[in-house]
C-alpha positions in Angstrom: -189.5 38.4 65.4 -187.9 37.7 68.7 -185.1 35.2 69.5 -186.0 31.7 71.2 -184.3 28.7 72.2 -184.0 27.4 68.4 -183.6 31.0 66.8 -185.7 33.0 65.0 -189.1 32.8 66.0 -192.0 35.2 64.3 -194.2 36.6 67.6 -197.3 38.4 67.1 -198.8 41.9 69.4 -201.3 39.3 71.1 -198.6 37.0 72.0 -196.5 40.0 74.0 -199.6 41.9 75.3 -202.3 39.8 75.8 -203.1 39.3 79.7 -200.0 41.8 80.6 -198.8 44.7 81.5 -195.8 45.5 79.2 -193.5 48.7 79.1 -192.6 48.4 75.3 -189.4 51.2 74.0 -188.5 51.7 70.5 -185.8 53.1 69.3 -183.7 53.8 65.8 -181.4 51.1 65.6 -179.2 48.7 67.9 -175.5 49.7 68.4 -176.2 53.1 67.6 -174.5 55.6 70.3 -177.8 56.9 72.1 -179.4 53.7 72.0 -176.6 51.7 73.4 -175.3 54.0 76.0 -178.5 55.6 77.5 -181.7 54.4 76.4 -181.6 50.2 76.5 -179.0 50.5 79.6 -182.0 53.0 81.4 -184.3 49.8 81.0 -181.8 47.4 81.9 -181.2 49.8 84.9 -184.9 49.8 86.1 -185.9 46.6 85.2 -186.6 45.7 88.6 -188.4 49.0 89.8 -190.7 48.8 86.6 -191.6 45.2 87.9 -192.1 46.3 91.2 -194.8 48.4 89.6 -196.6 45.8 88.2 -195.1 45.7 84.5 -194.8 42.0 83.6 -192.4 42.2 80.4 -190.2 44.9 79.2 -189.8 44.6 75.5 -187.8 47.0 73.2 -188.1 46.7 69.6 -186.2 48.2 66.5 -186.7 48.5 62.6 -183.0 45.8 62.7 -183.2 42.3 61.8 -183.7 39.5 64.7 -180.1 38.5 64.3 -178.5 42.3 65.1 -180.9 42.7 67.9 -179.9 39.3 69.6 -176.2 40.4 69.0 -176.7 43.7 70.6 -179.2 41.6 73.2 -175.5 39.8 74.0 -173.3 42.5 74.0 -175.9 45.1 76.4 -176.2 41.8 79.0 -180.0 42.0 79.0 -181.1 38.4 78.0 -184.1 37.3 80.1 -184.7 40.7 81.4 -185.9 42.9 77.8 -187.7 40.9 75.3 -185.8 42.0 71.9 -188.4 42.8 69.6 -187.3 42.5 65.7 -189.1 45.0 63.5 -187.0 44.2 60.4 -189.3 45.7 57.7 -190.5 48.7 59.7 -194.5 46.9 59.6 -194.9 47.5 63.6 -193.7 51.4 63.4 -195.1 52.2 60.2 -199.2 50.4 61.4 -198.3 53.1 64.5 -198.1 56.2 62.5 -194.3 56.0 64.2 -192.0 55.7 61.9 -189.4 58.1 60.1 -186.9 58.4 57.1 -183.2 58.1 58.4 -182.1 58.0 54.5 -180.1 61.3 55.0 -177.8 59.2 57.8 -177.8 55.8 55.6 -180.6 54.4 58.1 -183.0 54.2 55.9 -187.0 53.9 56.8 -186.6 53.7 60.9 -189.1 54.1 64.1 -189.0 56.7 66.4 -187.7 56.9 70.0 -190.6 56.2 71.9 -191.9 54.2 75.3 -195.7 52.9 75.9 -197.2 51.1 78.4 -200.0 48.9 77.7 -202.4 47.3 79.7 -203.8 43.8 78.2 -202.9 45.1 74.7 -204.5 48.7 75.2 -201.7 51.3 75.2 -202.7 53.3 78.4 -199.0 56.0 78.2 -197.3 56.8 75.1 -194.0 59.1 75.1 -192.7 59.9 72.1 -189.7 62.1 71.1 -189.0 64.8 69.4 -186.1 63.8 66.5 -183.0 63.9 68.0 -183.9 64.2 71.9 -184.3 61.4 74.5 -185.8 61.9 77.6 -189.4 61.3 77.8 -188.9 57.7 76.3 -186.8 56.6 79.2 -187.2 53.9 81.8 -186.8 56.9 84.4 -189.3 59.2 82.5 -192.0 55.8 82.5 -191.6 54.6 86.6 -192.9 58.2 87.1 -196.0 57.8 85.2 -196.8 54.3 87.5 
């Protein structure tokens, strides 16, 4: 799900990669404190330099509902440049062999910190991290591989 001019609106993978060039980050949740102080502010940061560099749409998407990620969309000032991604029941992570079990932190199922570019809907990078770490899922860490 992503958030359009009426709400809600269900999006599929061809709809955000098809014909593009798309730097897509996940991470574990929205407001949580890596994810809201480094990792969406890095791509907010570097929106510019990724486009320079021929990425069309930066998308970042989450195992939260639509409505927390449009909140947390508001709050990080990133409307219009990152395409919030809503992966509310974990389908997107879990089809990627990407997702984990927070359950010991009350985060239930959740997907891992990763970035990916993709090229016309075939993935051509894919950084993922090791639990806990976040560095090679970075906006810096993907301008260096373009």
């Amino acid at each position: 799900m992503t958030w359009g001019a009426g709400g809600p609106e269900p999006v599929s993978a061809e709809d955000v990669f098809a014909g593009k060039t798309v730097a897509l980050f996940s991470l574990p949740g929205a407001f949580t404190p890596t994810c809201s102080a480094k990792h969406l502010p890095s791509y907010k940061q570097k929106a510019q330099e990724l486009k320079a560099k021929g990425v069309d749409s930066i998308c970042c998407t989450a195992v939260n509902d639509i409505f927390v990620l449009h909140a947390w969309e508001q709050a990080q000032g990133t409307e219009g440049e990152i395409m919030m991604l809503a992966d509310g029941n974990g389908d997107y992570v879990k089809a990627l062999g990407l997702d984990f079990d927070g359950s010991s932190f009350g985060m239930g199922r959740r997907g891992q910190r990763f970035s990916l570019l993709a090229k016309d809907g075939v993935v051509t990078h894919i950084n993922i991290e090791e639990p806990g770490e976040y560095r090679v899922s970075s906006a810096e860490y993907l301008l260096e591989q373009l």
